[in-house]
N, C-alpha and C positions, 0 to 999 in steps of 0.2 A: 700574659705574664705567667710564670712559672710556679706552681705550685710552692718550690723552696722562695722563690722571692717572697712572695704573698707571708709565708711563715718569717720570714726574717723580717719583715718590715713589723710584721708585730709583734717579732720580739722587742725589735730597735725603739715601738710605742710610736712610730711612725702610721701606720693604719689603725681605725677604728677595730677594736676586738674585744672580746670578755674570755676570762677562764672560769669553766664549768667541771670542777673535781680538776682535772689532769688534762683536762680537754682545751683547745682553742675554738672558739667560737666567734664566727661575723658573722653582725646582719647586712644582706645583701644590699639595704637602699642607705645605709649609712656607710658601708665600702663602695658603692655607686655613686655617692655626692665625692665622698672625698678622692675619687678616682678622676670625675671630671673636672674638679676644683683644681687636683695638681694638672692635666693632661691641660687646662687652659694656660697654666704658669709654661707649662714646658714647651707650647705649640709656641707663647709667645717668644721663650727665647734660643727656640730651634728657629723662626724668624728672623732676630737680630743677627743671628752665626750666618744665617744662609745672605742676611744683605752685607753682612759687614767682608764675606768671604768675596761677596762679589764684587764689592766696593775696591779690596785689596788687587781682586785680577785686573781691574780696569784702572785703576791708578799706574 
C-alpha cells in the first residue's frame, strides 16, 4: 500500500492513528490487526466476484 493511501485512510478515520503536535502517528500492531481484519473481508469478496464471474461464463 502506498504511502498517500495509508495517509488518506487516516485522514478518512478509516485506519487506526493518533496526532502528535502536527504529526501522524501509527502503531504498527494496531495498523497490523486492522490490515488483516479488512484483507479477510476483501479476500472473501474478491472470492464471491471471482465465483460469481465464473458462474456468469458457464451459464
Amino acid at each position: 500500500m502506498s504511502r498517500s493511501k495509508v495517509y488518506l485512510l487516516a485522514q478518512r478515520g478509516e485506519i487506526p492513528h493518533f496526532r502528535h503536535g502536527g504529526s501522524v502517528r501509527f502503531d504498527r500492531r494496531e495498523v497490523l490487526d486492522w490490515w488483516q481484519q479488512h484483507r479477510r473481508g476483501a479476500d472473501s469478496a474478491h472470492d464471491h466476484r471471482k465465483c460469481t464471474s465464473v458462474d456468469r461464463h458457464y451459464t
